[in-house]
Each structure stands twice: as C-alpha cells, then as structure tokens.
C-alpha positions in Angstrom: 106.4 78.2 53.0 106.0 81.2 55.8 108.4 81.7 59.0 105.5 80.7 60.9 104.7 77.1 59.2 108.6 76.1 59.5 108.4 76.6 63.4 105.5 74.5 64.1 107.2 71.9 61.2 110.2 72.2 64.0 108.1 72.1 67.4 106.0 69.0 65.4 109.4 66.9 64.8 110.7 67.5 68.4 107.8 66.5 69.8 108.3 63.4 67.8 110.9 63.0 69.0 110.6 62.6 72.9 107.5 60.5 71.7 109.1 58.1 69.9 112.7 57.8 72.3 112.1 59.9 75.5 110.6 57.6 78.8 106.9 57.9 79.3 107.0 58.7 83.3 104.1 59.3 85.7 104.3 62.0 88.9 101.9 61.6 91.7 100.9 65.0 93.1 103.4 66.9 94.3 106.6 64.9 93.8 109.5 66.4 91.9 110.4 66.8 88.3 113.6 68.2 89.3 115.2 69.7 92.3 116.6 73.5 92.6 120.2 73.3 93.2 120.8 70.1 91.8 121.7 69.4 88.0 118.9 68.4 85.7 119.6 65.7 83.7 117.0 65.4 81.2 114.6 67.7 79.3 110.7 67.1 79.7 107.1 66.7 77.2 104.2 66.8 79.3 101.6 64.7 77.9 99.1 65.3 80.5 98.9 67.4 84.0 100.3 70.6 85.1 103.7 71.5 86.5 104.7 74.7 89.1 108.4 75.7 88.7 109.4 77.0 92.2 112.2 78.7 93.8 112.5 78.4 97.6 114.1 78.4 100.6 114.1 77.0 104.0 111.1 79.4 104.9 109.4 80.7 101.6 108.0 79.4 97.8 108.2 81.7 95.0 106.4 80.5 91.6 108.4 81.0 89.1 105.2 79.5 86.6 103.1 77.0 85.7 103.7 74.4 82.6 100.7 72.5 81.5 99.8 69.9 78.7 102.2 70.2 75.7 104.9 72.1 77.5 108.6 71.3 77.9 110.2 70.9 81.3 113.2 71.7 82.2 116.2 74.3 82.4 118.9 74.5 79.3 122.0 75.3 81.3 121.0 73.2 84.1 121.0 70.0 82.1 123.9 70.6 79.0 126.5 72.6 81.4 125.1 70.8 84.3 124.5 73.8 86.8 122.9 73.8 89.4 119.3 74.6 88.7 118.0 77.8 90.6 114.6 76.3 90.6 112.5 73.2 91.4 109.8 71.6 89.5 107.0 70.1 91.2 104.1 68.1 89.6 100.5 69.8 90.5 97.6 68.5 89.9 96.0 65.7 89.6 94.7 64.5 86.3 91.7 61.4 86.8 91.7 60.5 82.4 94.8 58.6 82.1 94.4 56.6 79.5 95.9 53.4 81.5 94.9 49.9 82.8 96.6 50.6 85.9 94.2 50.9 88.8 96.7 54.2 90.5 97.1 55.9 86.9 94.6 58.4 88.1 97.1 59.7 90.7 99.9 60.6 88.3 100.9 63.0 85.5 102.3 61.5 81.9 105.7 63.1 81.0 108.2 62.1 78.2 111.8 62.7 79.0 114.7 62.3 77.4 117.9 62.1 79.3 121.2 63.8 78.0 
C-alpha cells in the first residue's frame, strides 16, 4: 500500500466519523460558523455550501479563504487550547438542492460538527 492510499484511508475514516457522531446543522446565508475572537468549540464537515473565513474589524473584512463541499471548518488552537480565534467564519451562499422535506432547507448550508 502507497503513502498516498493510507491518507485518503485516514481522511475516508474521519469523515466517517463526523458522519456517523458529529450534529448535522444548517446556516442560512450569512450567519456564523464561528466568531473571531471568541473560542471555537467544535470542528466542522461541510456537506453542502460554501464557507468565507474572515478577519475584520470595526471598519474593514479581509478574506482569509473560502471552504466549500467536503472541507473542514474550523481552527486547531482555537478549539483544543481554546484561544481566541483570529478569524470568523461566515456561511456564503446559498445552496437550493438540499435533500430535505423542510419547506426553508433551501435557505441553509448542511455541516457536521463535532464538539470537543
């Protein structure tokens, strides 16, 4: 077995993972993941949508990046030391193929997130 096949093995049994215990949560457009300066206090799959990770102030936005479908949200220090995040994670845009019977899933983004 290569280097290359044990790492997806890896990323395929984390993913798991959050599937199977994280909380499947929905984000309208625009409302936060997580805050900057605040702790984070769980780690993030996104199933479906795209994220911008921000830093800011009272006047200005920065994007730090953008996390789509299959990413992980979140900051390491910021949720096992429990710093203070020097960023904010916003959801972005709206996905309409939720596959939901709830008439408002169209206006939300599907994360799993496990809390630590």
């Amino acid at each position: 077995m290569n280097q290359m096949q044990i790492q997806t093995d890896d990323w395929t049994r984390i993913i798991k993972i959050f599937q199977s215990k994280g909380k499947l949560v929905k984000f309208r457009k625009k409302e936060f993941y997580a805050k900057q300066n605040e702790a984070f206090d769980s780690i993030g799959y996104v199933k479906k949508g795209a994220f911008k990770l921000v830093y800011h102030n009272e006047k200005r936005e920065w994007i730090k990046s953008f996390l789509f479908e299959g990413a992980f949200l979140g900051s390491i220090p910021s949720t096992f030391q429990k710093q203070p995040s020097t960023y904010s994670i916003i959801q972005q845009i709206r996905h309409k193929t939720l596959p939901t019977g709830d008439k408002n899933s169209h206006k939300g983004m599907v994360v799993f997130h496990c809390l630590f």
